[in-house]
C-alpha positions as CSV (number, residue, x, y, z in Angstrom):
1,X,20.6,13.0,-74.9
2,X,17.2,11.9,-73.2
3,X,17.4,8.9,-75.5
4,X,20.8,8.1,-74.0
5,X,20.0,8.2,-70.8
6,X,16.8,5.5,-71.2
7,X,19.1,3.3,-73.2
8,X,21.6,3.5,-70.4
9,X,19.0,2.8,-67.4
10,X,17.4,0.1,-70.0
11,X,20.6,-1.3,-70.1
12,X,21.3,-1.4,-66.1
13,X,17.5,-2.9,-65.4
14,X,18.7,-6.0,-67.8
15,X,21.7,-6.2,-66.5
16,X,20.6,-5.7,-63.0
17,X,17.7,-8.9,-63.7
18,X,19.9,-11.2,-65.3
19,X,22.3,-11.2,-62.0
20,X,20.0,-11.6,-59.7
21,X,17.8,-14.0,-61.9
22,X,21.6,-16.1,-62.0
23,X,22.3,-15.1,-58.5
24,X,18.6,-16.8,-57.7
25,X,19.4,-20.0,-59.6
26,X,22.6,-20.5,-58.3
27,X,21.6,-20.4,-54.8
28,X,17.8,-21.4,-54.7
29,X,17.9,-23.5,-57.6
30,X,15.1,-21.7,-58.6
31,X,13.3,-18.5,-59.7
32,X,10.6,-16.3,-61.5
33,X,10.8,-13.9,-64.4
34,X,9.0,-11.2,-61.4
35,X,12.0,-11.4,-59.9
36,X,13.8,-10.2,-62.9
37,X,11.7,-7.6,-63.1
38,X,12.2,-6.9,-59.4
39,X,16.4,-7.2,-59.7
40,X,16.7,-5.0,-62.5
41,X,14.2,-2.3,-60.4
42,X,16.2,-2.2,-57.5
43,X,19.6,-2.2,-59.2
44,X,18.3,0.9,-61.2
45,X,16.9,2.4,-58.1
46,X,20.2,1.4,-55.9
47,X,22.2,3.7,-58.8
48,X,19.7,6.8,-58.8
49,X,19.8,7.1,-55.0
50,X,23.4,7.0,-55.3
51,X,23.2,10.2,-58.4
52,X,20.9,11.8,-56.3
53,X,22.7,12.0,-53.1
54,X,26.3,12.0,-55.1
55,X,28.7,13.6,-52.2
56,X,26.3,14.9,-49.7
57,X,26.1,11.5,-48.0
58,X,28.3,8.9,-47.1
59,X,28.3,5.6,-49.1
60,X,26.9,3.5,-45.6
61,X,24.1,6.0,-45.2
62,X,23.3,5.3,-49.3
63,X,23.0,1.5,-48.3
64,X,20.8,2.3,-45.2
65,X,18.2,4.3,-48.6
66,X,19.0,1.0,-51.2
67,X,18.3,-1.1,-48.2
68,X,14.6,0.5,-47.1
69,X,14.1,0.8,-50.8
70,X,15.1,-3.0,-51.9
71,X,12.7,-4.1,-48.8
72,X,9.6,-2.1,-49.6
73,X,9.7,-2.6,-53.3
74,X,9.8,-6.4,-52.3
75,X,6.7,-5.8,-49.9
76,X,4.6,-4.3,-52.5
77,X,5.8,-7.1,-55.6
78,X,5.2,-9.9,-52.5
79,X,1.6,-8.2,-51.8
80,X,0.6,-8.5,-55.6
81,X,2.3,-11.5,-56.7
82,X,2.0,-13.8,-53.3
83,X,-0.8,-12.4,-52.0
84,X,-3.2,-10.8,-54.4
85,X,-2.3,-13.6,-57.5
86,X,-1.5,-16.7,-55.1
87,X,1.9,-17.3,-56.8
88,X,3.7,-18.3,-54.1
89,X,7.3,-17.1,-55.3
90,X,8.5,-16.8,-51.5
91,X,7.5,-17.4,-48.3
92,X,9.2,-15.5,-45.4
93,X,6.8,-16.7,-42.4
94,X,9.2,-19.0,-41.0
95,X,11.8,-16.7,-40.9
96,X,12.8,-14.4,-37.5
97,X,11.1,-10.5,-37.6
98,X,9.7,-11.1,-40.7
99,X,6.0,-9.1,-41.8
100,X,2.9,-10.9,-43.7
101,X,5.9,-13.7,-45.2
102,X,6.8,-11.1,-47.7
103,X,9.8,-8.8,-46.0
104,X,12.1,-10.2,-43.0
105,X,15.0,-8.7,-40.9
106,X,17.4,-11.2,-42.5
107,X,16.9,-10.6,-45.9
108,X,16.5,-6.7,-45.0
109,X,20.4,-6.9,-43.8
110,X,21.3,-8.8,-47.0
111,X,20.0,-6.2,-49.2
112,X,21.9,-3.8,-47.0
113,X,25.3,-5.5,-48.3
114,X,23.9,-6.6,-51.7
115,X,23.7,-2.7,-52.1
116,X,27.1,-2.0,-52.1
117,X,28.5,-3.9,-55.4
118,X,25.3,-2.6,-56.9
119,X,26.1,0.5,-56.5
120,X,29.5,0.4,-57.5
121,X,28.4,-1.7,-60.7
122,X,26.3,1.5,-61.3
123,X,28.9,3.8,-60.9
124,X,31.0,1.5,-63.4
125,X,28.1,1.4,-65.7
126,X,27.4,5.4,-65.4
127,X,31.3,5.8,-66.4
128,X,31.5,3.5,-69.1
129,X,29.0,5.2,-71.3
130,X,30.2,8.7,-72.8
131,X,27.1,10.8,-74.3
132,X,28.5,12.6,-77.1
């Protein structure tokens, strides 16, 4: 069963990175196998905050958690890959209300709606797998 379960999370990371890798490229023309890593994170993330809270929450307040957690998991891979290695895979310091170029008040409200269809593709993915 605990084999199951990795395979399925496994399974949600990848497919979590490869759309917002392609999500990247489409829009940006441009991106970084860290933010692979980073999509496929937060999409897991986005569908364990919505197990954990299941019913006891409305789905708005669940986007308010992905949200906070999308933005500070960006801070900390920012701090490390743009600031500690110098890799400069984004800059936020010409953007409004942002902090140290890493994290910005825009982006923070994308995330917010990005949430939503990640959440939902979680549920989807959660349903489609029966554990026999």
């Amino acid at each position: 069963m605990l084999i199951n379960r990795i395979t399925l999370e496994f399974s949600k990371f990848m497919l979590g990175g490869s759309v917002y890798y392609m999500l990247e490229m489409l829009i940006r023309q441009r991106s970084h196998w860290t933010m692979f890593v980073l999509g496929g994170l937060c999409f897991v993330i986005c569908g364990i905050i919505d197990n954990i809270f299941s019913d006891s929450i409305n789905i708005w307040e669940k986007m308010v958690w992905c949200m906070v957690t999308i933005t500070v998991s960006e801070l900390i891979v920012g701090l490390i890959v743009n600031v500690v290695l110098g890799w400069q895979i984004w800059d936020y310091t010409r953007m409004p209300f942002q902090v140290m170029g890493q994290i910005c008040v825009p982006f923070m409200l994308l995330w917010y709606f990005v949430s939503l269809p990640a959440i939902l593709l979680s549920r989807l993915c959660d349903r489609l797998v029966v554990f026999t």
